[in-house]
N, CA, C, O and CB atoms as a CASP TS submission, in Angstrom:
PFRMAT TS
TARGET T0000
AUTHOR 0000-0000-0000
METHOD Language model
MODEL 1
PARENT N/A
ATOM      1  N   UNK     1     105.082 116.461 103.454  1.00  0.00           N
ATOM      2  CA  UNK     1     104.027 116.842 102.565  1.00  0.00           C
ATOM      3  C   UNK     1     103.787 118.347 102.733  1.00  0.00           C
ATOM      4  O   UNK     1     103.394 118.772 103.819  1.00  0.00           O
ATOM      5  CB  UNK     1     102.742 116.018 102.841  1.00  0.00           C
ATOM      6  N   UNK     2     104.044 119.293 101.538  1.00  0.00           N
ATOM      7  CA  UNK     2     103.492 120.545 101.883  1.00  0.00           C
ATOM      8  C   UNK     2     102.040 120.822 102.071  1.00  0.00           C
ATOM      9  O   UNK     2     101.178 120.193 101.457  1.00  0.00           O
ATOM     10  CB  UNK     2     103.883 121.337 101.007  1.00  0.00           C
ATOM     11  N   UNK     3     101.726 121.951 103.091  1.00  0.00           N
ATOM     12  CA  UNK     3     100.675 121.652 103.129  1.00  0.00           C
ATOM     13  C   UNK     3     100.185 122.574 101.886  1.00  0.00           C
ATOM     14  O   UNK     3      99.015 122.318 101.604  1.00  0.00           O
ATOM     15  CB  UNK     3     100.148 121.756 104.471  1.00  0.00           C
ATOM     16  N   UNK     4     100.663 123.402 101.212  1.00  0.00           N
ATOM     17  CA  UNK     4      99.952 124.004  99.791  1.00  0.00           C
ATOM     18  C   UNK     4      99.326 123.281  99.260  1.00  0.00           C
ATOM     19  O   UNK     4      98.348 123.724  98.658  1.00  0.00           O
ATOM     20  CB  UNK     4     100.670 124.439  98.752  1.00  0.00           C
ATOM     21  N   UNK     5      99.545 122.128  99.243  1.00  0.00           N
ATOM     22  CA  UNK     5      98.745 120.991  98.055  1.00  0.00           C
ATOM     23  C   UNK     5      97.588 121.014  98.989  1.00  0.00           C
ATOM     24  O   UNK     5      97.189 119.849  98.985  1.00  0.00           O
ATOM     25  CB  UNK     5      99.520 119.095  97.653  1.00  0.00           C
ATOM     26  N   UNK     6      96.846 121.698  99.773  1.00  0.00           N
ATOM     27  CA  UNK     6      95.559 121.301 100.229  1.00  0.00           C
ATOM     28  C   UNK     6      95.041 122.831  99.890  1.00  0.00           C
ATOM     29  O   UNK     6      95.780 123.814  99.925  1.00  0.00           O
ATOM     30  CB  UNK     6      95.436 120.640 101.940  1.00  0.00           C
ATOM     31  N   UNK     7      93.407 122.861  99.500  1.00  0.00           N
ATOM     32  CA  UNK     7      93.053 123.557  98.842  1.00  0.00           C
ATOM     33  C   UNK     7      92.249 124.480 100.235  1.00  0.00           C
ATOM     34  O   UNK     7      92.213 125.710 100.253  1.00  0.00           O
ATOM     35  CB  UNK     7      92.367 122.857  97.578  1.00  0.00           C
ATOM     36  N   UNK     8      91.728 123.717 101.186  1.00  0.00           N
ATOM     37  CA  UNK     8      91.579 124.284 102.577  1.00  0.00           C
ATOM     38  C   UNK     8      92.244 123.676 103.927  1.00  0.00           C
ATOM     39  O   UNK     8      91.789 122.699 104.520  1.00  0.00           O
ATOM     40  CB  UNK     8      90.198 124.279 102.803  1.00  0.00           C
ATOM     41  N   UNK     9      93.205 124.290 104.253  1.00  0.00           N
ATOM     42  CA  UNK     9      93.985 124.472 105.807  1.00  0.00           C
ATOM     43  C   UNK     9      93.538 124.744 106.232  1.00  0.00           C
ATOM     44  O   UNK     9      94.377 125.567 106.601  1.00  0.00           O
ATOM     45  CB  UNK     9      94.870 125.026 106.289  1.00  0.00           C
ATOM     46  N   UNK    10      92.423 125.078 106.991  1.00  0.00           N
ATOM     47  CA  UNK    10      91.765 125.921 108.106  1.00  0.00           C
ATOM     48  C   UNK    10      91.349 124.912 109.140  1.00  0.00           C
ATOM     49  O   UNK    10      91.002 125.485 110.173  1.00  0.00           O
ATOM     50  CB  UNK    10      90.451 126.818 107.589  1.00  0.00           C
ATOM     51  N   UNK    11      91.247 123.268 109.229  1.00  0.00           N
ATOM     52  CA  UNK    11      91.015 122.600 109.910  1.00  0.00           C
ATOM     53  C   UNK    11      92.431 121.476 109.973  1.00  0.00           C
ATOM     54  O   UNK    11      92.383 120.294 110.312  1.00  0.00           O
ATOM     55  CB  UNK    11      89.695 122.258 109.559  1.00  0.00           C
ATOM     56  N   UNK    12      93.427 122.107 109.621  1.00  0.00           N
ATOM     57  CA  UNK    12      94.740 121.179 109.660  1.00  0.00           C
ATOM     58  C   UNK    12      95.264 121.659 111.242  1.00  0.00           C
ATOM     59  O   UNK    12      94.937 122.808 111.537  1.00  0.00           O
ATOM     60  CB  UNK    12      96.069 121.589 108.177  1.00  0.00           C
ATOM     61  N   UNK    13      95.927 121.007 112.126  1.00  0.00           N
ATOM     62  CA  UNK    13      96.196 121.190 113.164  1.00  0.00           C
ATOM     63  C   UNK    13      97.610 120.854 113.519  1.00  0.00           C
ATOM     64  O   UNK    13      97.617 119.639 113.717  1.00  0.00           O
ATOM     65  CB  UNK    13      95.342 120.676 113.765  1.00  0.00           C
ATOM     66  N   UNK    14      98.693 121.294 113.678  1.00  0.00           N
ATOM     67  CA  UNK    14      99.861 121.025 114.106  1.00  0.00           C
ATOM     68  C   UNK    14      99.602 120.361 115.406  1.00  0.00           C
ATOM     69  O   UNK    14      98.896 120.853 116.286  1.00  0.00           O
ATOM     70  CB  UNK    14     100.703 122.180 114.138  1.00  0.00           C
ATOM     71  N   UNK    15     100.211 119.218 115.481  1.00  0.00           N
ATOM     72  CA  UNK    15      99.966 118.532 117.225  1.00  0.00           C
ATOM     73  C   UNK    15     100.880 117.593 117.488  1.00  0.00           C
ATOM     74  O   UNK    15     100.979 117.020 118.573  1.00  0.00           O
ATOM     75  CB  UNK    15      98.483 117.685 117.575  1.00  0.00           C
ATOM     76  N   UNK    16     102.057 117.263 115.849  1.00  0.00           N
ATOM     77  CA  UNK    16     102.880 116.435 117.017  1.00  0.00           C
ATOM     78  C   UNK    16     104.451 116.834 115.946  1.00  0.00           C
ATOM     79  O   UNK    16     104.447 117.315 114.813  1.00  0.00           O
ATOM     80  CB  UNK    16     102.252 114.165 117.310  1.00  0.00           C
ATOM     81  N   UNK    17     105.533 116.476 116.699  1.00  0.00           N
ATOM     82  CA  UNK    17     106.852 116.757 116.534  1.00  0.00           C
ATOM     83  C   UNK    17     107.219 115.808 116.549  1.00  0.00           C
ATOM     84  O   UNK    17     106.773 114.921 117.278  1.00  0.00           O
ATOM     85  CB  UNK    17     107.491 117.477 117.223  1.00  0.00           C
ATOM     86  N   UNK    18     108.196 115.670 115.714  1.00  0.00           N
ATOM     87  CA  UNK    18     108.956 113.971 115.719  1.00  0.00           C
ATOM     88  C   UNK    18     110.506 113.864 115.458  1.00  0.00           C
ATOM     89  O   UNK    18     110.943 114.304 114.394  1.00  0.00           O
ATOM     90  CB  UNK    18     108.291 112.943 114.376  1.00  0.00           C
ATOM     91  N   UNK    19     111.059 113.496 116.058  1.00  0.00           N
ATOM     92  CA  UNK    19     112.593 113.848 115.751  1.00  0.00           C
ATOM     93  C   UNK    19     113.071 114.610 116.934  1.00  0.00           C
ATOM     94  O   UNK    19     114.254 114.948 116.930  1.00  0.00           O
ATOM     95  CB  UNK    19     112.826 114.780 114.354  1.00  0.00           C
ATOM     96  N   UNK    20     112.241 114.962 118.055  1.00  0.00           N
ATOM     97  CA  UNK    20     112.919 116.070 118.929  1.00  0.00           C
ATOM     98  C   UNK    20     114.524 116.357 118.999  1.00  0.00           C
ATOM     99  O   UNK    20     115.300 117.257 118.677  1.00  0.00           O
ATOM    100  CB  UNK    20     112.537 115.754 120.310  1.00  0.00           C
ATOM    101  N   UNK    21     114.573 114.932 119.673  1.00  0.00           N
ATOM    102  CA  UNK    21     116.450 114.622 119.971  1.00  0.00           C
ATOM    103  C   UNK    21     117.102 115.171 119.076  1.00  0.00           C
ATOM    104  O   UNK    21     118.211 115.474 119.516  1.00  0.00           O
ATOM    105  CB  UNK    21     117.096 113.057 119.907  1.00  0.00           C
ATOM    106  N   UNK    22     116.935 115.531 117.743  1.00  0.00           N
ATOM    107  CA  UNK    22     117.693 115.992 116.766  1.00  0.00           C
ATOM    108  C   UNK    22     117.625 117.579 116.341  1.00  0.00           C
ATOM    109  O   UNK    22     118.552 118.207 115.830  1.00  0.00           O
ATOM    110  CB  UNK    22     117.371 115.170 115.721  1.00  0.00           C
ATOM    111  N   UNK    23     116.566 117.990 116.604  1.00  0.00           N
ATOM    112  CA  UNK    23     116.405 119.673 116.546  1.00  0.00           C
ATOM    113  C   UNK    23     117.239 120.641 116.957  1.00  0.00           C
ATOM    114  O   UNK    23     117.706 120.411 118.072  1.00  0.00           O
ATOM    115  CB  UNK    23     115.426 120.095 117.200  1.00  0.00           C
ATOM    116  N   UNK    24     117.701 121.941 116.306  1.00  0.00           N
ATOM    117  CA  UNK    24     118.214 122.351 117.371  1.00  0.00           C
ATOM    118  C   UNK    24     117.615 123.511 118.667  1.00  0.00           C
ATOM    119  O   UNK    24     116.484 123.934 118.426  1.00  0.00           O
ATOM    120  CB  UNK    24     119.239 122.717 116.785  1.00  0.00           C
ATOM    121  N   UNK    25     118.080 123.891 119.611  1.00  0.00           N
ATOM    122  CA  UNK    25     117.084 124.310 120.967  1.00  0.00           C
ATOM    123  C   UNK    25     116.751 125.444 120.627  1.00  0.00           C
ATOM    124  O   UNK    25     116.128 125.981 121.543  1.00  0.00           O
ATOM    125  CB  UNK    25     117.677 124.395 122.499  1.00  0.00           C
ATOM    126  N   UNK    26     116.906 126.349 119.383  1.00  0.00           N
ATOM    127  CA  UNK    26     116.197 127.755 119.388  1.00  0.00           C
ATOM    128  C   UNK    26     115.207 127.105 118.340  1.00  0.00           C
ATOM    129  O   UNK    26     114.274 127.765 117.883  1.00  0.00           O
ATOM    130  CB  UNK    26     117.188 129.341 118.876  1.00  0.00           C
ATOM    131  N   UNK    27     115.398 126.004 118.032  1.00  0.00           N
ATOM    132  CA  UNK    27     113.956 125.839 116.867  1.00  0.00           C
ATOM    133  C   UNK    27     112.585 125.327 118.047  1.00  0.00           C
ATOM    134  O   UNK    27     112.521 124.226 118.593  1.00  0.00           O
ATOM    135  CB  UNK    27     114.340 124.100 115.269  1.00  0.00           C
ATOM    136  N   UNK    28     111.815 126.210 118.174  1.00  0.00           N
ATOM    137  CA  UNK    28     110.394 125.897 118.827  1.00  0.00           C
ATOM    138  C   UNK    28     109.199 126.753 118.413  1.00  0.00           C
ATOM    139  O   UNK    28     109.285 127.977 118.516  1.00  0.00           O
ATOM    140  CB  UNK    28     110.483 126.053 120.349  1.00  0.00           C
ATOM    141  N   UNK    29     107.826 126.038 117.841  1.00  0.00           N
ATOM    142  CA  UNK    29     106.798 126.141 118.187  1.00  0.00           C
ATOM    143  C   UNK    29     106.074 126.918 119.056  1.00  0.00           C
ATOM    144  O   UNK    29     106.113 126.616 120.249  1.00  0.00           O
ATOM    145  CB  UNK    29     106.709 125.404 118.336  1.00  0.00           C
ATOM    146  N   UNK    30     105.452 127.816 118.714  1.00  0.00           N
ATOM    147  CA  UNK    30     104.566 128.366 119.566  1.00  0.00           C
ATOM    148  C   UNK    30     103.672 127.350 120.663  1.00  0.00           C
ATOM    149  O   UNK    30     103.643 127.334 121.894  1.00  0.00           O
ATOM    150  CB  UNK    30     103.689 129.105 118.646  1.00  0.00           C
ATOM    151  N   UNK    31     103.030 126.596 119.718  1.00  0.00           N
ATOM    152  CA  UNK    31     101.496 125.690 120.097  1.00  0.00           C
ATOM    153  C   UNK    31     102.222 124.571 120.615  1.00  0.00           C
ATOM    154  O   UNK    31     103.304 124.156 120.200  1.00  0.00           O
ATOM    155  CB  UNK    31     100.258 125.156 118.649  1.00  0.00           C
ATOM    156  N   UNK    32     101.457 124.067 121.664  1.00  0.00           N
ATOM    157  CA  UNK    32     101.733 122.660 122.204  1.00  0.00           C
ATOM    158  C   UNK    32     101.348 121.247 121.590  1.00  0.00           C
ATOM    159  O   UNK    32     100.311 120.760 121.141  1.00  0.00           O
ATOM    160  CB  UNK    32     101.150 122.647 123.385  1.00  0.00           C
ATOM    161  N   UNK    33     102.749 120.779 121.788  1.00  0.00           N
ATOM    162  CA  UNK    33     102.850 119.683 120.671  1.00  0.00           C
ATOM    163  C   UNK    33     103.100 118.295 121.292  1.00  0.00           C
ATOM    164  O   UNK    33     103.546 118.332 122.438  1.00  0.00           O
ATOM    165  CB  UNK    33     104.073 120.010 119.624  1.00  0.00           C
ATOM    166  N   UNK    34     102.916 117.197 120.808  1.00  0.00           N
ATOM    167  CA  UNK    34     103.039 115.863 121.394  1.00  0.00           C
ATOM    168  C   UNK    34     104.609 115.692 120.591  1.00  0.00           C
ATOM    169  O   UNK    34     104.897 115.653 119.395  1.00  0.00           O
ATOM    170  CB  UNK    34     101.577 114.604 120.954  1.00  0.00           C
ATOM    171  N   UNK    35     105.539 115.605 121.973  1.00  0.00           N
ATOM    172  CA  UNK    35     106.917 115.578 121.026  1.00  0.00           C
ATOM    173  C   UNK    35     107.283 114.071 121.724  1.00  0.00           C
ATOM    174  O   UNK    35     107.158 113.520 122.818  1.00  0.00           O
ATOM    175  CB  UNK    35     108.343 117.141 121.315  1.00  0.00           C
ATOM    176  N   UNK    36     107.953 113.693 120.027  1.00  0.00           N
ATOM    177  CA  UNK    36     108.581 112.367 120.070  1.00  0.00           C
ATOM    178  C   UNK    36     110.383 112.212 119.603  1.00  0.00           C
ATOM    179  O   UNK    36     110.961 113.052 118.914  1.00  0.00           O
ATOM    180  CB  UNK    36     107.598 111.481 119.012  1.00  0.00           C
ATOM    181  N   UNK    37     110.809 111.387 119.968  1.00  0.00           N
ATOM    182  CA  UNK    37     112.211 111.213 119.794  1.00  0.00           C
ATOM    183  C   UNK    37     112.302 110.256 118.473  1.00  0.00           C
ATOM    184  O   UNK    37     111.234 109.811 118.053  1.00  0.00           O
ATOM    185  CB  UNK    37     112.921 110.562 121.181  1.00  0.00           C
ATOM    186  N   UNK    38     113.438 109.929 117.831  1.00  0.00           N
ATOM    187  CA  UNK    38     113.296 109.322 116.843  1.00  0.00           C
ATOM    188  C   UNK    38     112.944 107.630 116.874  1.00  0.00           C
ATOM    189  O   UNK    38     112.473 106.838 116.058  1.00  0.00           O
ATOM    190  CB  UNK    38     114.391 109.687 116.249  1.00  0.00           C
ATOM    191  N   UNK    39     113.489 107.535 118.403  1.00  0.00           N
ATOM    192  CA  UNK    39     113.217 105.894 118.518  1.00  0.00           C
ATOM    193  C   UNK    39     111.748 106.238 119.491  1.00  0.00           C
ATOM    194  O   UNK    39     112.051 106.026 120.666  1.00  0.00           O
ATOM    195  CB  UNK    39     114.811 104.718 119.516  1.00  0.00           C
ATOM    196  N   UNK    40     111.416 106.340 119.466  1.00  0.00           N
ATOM    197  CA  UNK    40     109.866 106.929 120.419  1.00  0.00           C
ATOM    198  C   UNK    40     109.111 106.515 118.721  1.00  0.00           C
ATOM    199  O   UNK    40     108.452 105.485 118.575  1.00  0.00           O
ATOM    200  CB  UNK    40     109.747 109.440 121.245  1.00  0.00           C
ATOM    201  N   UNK    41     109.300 107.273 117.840  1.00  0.00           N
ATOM    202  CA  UNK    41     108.682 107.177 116.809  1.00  0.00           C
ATOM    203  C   UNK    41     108.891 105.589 116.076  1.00  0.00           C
ATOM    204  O   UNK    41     108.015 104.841 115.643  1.00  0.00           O
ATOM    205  CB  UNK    41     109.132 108.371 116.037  1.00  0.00           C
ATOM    206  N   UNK    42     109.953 105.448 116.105  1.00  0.00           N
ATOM    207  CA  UNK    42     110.300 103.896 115.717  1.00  0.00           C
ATOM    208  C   UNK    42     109.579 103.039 116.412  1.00  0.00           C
ATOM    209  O   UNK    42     108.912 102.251 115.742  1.00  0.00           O
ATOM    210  CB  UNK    42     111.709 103.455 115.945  1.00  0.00           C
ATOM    211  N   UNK    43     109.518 102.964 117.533  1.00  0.00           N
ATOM    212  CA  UNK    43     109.498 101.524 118.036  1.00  0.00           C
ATOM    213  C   UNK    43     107.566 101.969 118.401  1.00  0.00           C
ATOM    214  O   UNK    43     107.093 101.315 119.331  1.00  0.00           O
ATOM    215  CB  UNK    43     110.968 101.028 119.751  1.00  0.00           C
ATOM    216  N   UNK    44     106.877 102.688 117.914  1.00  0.00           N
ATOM    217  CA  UNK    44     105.422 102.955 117.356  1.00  0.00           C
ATOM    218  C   UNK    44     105.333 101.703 116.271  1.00  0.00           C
ATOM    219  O   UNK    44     104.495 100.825 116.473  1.00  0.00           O
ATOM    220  CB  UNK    44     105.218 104.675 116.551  1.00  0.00           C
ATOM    221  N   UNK    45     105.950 101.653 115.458  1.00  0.00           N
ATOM    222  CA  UNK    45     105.950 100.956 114.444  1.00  0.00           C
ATOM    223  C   UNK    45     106.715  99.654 114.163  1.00  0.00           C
ATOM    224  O   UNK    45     106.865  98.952 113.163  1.00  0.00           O
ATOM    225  CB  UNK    45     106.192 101.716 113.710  1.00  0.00           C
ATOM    226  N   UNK    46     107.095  99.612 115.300  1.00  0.00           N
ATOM    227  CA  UNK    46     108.157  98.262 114.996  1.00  0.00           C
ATOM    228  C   UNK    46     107.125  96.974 115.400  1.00  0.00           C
ATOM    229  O   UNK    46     106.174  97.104 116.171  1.00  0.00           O
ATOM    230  CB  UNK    46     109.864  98.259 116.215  1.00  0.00           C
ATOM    231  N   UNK    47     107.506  95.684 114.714  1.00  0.00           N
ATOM    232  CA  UNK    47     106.221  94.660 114.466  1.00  0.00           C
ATOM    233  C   UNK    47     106.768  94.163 116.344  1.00  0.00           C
ATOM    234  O   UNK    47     107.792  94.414 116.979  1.00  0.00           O
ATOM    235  CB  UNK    47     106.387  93.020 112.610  1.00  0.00           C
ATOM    236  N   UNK    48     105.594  93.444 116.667  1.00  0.00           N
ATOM    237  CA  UNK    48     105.458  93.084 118.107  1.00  0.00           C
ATOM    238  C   UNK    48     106.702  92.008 118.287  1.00  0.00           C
ATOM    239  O   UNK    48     107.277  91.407 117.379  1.00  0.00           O
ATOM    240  CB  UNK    48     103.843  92.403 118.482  1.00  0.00           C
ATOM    241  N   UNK    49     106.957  91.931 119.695  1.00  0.00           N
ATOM    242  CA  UNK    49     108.191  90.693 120.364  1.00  0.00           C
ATOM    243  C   UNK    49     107.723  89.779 120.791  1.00  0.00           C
ATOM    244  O   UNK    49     107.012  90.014 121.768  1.00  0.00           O
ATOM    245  CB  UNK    49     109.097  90.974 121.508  1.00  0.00           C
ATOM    246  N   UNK    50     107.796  88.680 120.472  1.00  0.00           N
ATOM    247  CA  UNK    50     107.372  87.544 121.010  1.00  0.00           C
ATOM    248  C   UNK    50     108.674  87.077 122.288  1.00  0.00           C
ATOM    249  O   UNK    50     108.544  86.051 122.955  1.00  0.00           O
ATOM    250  CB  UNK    50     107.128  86.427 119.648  1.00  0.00           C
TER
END
């Protein structure tokens, strides 16, 4: 989602990364971020195990 489509950013907060494992190592962020891997992010969402 770009964030242009919001008419005020000033309370939007970058705080999490998703995909780490796949980035490459000169791509980084200034600000500290809650970083996730792609199955880190998956299995957030995957329905429960019986």
């Amino acid at each position: 989602m770009p964030v242009g489509l919001f008419d005020d950013d000033s309370e939007l907060v970058f705080q999490r990364q998703v995909f780490i494992d796949e980035k490459p190592q000169y791509y980084q962020y200034s600000n500290k971020t809650e970083d996730l891997t792609g199955e880190e992010l998956f299995a957030q969402f995957a329905p429960p195990q019986d």
